[in-house]
C-alpha positions in Angstrom: -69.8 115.4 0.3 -67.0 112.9 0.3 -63.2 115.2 1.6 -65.6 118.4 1.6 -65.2 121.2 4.3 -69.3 120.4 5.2 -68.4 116.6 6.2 -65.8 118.1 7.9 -67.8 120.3 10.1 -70.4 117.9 10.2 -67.7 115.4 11.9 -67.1 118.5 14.4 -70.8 119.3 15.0 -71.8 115.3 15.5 -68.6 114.5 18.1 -71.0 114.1 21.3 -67.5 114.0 22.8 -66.5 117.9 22.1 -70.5 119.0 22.8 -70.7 117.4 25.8 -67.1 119.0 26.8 -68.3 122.3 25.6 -71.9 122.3 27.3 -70.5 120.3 30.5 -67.7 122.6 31.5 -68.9 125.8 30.8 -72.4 127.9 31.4 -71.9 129.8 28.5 -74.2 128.4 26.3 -77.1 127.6 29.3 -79.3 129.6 27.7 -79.3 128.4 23.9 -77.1 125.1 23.0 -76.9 127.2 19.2 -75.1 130.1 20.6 -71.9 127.5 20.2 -72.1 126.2 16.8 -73.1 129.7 15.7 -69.6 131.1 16.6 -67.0 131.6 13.7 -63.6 130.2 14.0 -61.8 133.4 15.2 -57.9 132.8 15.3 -56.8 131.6 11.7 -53.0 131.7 12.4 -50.9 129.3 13.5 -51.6 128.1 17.2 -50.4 126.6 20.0 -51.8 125.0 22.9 -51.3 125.4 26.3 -48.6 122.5 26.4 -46.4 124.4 23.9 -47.6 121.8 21.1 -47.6 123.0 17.7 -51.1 123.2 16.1 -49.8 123.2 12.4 -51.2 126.0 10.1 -54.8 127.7 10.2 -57.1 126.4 13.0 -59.6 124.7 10.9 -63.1 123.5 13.1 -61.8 119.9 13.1 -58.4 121.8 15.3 -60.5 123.0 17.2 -62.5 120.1 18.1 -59.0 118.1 18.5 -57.9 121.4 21.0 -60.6 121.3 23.3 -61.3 117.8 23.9 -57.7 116.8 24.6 -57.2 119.8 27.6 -60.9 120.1 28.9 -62.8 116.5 28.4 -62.9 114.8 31.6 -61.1 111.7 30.5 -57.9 114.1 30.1 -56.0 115.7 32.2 -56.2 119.1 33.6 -54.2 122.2 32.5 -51.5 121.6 35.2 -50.7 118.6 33.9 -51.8 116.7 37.1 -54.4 114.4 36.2 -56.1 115.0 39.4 -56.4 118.9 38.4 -59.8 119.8 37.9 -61.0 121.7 34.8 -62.2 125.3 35.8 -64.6 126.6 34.0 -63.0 129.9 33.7 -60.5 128.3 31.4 -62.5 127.0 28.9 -64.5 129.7 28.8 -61.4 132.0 27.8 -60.4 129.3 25.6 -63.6 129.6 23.4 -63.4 133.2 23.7 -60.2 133.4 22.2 -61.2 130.9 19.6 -64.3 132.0 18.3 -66.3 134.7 17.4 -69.6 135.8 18.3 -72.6 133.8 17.0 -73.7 134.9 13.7 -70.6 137.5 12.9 -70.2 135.5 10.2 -73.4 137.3 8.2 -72.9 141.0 7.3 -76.1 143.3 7.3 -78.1 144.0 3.6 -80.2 146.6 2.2 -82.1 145.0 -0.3 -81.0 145.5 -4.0 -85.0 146.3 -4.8 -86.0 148.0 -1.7 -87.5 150.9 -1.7 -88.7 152.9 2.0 -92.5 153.8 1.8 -94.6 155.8 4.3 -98.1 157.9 4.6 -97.5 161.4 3.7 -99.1 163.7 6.9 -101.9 163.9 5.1 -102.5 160.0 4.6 -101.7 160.5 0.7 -99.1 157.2 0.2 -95.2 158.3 -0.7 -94.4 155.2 -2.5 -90.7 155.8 -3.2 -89.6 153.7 -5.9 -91.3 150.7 -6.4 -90.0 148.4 -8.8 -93.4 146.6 -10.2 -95.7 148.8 -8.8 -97.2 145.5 -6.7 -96.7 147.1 -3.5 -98.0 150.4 -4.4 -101.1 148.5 -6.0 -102.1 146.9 -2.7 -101.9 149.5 -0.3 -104.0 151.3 -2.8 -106.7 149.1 -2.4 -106.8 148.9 1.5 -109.2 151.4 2.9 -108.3 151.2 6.9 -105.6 153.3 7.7 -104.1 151.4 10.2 -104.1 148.5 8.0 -102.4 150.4 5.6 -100.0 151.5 8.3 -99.0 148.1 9.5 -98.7 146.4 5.6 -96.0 149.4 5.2 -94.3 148.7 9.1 -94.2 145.4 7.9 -92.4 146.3 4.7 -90.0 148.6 5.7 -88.9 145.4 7.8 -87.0 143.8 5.1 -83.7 145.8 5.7 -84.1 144.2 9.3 -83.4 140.7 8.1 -81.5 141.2 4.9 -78.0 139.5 5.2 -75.2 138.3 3.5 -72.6 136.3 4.0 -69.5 137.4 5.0 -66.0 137.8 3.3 -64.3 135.5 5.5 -67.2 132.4 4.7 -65.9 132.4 1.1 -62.3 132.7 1.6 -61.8 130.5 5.0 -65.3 128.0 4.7 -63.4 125.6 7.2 -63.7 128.3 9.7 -67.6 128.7 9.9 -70.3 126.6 10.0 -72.4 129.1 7.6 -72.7 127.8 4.3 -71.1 130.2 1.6 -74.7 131.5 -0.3 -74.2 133.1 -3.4 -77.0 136.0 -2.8 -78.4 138.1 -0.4 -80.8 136.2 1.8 -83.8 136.7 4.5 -83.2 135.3 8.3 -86.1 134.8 10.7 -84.5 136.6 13.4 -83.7 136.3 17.0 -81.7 133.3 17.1 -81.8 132.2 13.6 -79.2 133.6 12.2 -79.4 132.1 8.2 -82.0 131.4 5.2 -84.2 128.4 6.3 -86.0 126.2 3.7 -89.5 126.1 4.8 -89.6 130.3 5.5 -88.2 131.0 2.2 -91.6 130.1 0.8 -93.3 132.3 3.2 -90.3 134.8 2.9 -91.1 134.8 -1.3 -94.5 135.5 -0.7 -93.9 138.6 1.2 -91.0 139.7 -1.1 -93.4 139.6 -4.7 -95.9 141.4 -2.3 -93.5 144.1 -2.0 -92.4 144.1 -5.8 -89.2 143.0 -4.7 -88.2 140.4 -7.5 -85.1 140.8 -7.6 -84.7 139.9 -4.1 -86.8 136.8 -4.0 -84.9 135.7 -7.3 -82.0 135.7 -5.6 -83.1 133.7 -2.6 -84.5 131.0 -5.0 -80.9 130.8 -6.6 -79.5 130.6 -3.0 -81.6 127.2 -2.3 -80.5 126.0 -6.2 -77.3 126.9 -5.2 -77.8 124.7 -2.4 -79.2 121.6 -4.7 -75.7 122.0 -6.8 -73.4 121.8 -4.4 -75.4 119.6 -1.7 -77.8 117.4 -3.9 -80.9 119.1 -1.6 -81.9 121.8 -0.1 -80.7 121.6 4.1 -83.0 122.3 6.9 -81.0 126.0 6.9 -77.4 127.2 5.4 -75.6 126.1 8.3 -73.4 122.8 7.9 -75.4 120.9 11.0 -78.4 121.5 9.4 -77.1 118.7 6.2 -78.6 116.0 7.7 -82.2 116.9 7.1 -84.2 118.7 4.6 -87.5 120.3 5.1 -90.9 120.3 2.9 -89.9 121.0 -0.8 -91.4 124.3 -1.9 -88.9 125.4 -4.3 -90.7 124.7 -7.2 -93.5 126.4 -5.7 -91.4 129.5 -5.2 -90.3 129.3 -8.5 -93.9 129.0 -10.1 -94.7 131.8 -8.0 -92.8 134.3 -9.4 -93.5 133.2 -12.8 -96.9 133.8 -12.5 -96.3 137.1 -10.5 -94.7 137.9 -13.7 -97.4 137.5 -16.4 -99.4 139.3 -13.9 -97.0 142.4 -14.2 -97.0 141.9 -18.1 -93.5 142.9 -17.9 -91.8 140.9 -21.1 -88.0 141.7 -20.2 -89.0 140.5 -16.7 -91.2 137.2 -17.9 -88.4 135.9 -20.3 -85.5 136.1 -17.3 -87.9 134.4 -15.0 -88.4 131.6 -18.0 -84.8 131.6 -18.4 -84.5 130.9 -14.7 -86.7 128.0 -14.7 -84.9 126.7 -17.1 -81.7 127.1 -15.2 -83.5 125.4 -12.5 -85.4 122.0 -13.8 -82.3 119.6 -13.5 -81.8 120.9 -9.5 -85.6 120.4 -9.0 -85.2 116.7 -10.5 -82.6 116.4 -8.5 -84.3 117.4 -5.5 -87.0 115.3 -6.3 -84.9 112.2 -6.4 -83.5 113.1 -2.8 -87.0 113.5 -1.5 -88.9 110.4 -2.7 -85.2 108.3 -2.5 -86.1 104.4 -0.9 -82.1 104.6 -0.5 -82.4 107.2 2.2 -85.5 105.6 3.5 -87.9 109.0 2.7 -90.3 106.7 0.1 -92.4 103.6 1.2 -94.8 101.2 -0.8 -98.2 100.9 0.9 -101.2 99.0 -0.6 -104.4 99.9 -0.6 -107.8 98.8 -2.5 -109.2 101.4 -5.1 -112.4 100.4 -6.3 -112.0 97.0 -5.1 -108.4 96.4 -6.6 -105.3 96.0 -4.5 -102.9 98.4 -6.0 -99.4 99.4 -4.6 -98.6 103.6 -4.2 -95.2 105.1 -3.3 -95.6 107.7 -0.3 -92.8 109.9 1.0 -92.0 110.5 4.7 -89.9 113.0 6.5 -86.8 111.0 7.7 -83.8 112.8 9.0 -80.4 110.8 8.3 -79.2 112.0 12.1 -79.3 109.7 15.2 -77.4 111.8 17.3 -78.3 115.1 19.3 -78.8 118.1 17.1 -76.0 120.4 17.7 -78.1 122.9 18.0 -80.1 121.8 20.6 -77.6 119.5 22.3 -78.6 120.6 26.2 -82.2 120.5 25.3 -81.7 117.0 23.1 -79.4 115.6 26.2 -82.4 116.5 28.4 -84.9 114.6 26.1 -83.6 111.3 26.0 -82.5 111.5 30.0 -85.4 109.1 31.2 -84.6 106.6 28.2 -82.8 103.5 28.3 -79.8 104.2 26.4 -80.7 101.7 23.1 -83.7 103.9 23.0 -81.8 107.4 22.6 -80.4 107.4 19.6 -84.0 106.5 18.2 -85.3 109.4 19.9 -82.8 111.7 18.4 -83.8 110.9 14.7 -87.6 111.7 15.4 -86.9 114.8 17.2 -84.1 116.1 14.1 -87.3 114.5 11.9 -89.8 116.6 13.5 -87.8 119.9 12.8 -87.7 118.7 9.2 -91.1 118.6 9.1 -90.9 122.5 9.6 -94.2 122.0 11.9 -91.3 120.9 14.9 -92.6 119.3 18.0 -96.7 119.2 17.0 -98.4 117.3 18.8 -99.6 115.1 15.7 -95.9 113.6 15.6 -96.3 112.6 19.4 -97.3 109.2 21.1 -97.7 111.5 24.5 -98.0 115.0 24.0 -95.7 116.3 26.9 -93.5 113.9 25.7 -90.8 114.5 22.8 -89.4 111.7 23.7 -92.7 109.7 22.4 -92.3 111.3 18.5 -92.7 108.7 16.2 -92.9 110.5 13.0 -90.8 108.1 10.8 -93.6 105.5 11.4 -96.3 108.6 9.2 -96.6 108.8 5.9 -98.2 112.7 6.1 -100.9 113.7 3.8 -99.8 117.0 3.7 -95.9 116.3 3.0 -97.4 114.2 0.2 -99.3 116.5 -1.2 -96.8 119.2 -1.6 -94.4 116.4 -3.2 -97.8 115.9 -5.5 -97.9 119.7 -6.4 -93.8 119.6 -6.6 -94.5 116.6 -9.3 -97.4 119.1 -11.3 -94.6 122.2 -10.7 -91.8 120.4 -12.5 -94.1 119.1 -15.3 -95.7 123.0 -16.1 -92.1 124.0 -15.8 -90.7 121.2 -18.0 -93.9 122.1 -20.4 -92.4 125.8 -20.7 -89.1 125.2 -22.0 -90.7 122.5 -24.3 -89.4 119.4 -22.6 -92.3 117.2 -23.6 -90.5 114.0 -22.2 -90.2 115.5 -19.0 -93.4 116.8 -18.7 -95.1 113.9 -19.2 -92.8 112.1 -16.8 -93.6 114.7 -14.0 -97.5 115.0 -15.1 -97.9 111.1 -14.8 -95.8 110.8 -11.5 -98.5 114.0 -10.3 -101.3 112.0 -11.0 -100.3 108.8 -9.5 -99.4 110.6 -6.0 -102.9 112.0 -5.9 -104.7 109.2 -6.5 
């Protein structure tokens, strides 16, 4: 990411120096540290500050940064010029409301290309709309409670809820937003997440081929390709302070998921696009492979073990977030974590935490020395069964895949690297 926009905003999000400005002079944020590094750059003119200095074309999120340190940091002086002025809070919190937008403006609301509404006609008899595949139609179909029924059909008509895509100004000004430009329509959580996480997408997939909505769920697997392209993994979420950390790699599950939903449909237009996407997608998932089981980035360690009375050596993988600062989106709560610790032990403390939310399980207990204690995490030091066992099934994924478009090399490669892990 070497000159790119992301390390840019990644140098923006990581400055303790501007977060502890921001969070330290203003209650705005109180409530939810993200709230801040959720907020699009709103003034894209030329600026200038409040000492009548020139700030030199479009405020980019590095500006910014520069902007607010220098006349609200408490090593600076205060807006009067009298470094004995105090800061007022008032300012800065007109200051940011000038310069940003709200958090998550930056996504536009969706309706699903392949949504169709469905209901219960008043005499219970199913109004199914237009389904696509007829999946959808198929399952309600075969419940027999009523209010079963009902709720599988609330729950579908949720997806216009949390369809989003991104919007115009993310493609044409990316140095302005911390959302990363997706290519598709995607699925948020809600609430405060405001962009397509890695670890829900799986879930998210599940739900969508459910609902005969393959068009959809295609499209949210090319978002997290689209992610391996330009980022060389899949982040945490598509926002730029979530590049430091990955979460469990299920894309190849998604992938095999809607090939087999697929065959099911016996839908032959349908089955070759998804073969042609899999094709499309083996080099990414290699790729993404590489990332996860990398000894470089410390995610794979050699163990040794005795099987059947022979020492043999195995490669495991770990979760192990490349971050040893506060997340930005959770600096307050972070800042609050580490506030008993001796300072050498902080920055430790930070990686576990950002480690733990790779892990997509967060702060279980299973990651904790104490378990009222976050600051106790010692993930790094696992080697989880269950992360390996996904990168096991990832391994079997990429070899059925590679198997499909007649790649025998690969196959094998993938098949024999499958085997190994589970033993």
């Amino acid at each position: 990411m070497e000159g790119s926009r992301e390390e840019d905003a990644l140098g923006y999000l990581d400055d303790r120096e501007l977060l502890d400005c921001v969070h330290g002079n203003t209650t705005l944020f109180r409530n939810d540290s993200k709230d801040f590094v959720d907020m699009p750059m709103k003034r894209c003119a030329e600026t200038r500050d409040r000492r009548g200095g020139d700030e030199g074309g479009a405020l980019s999120l590095r500006k910014a940064r520069e902007r607010i340190v220098r006349q609200y940091s408490s090593s600076s002086s205060g807006s009067s010029g009298d470094p004995q002025a105090p800061v007022t809070q008032p300012s800065l919190d007109a200051t940011i409301s000038d310069m940003f937008g709200h958090p998550g403006s930056d996504l536009v609301s969706a309706i699903p290309v392949d949504w169709r509404p469905v209901s219960l006609g008043g005499s219970g008899d199913l109004n199914e709309g237009d389904i696509d595949d007829g999946t959808f139609a198929a399952t309600l179909r075969r419940l027999k409670c009523s209010h079963v029924k009902q709720w599988a059909i609330e729950l579908h008509n949720l997806w216009p809820k949390l369809c989003r895509k991104v919007s115009a100004d993310v493609l044409q000004n990316p140095s302005h937003h911390t959302l990363l430009p997706m290519p598709h329509e995607l699925f948020i959580p809600g609430d405060r997440f405001r962009e397509q996480y890695y670890w829900d997408s799986y879930f998210v997939a599940k739900g969508l081929l459910v609902s005969g909505m393959v068009d959809s769920c295609i499209g949210m697997a090319r978002n997290l390709l689209h992610c391996i392209s330009r980022y060389g993994f899949v982040p945490n979420g598509t926002r730029s302070y979530y590049l430091r950390r990955t979460q469990p790699p299920l894309l190849s599950q998604i992938l095999i998921d809607l090939l087999h939903h697929q065959h099911k449909q016996r839908n032959d237009a349908r089955h070759q696009e998804v073969l042609s996407l899999l094709s499309d997608a083996l080099p990414r998932l290699v790729e993404e492979h590489h990332f996860v089981t990398s000894k470089a980035r410390n995610r794979s360690v050699k163990v040794k073990a005795s099987v059947d009375n022979v020492v043999r050596e195995f490669d495991l993988v770990r979760y192990y977030a490349a971050s040893r600062c506060p997340r930005p989106e959770a600096h307050l709560e972070d800042m609050a974590t580490v506030a008993q610790l001796p300072p050498q032990d902080s920055m430790r403390a930070w990686r576990e935490i950002a480690t733990m939310a790779e892990s997509g399980w967060d702060f279980s207990s299973r990651w904790l020395r104490d378990p009222l204690d976050l600051g106790s995490a010692r993930i790094t030091d696992m080697l989880p069964s269950d992360l390996n066992a996904i990168v096991a099934k990832m391994e079997a994924n990429i070899a059925e895949m590679a198997s499909l478009v007649g790649d025998s090399a690969l196959e094998r490669e993938y098949h024999e690297l499958s085997l190994a892990r589970r033993e």
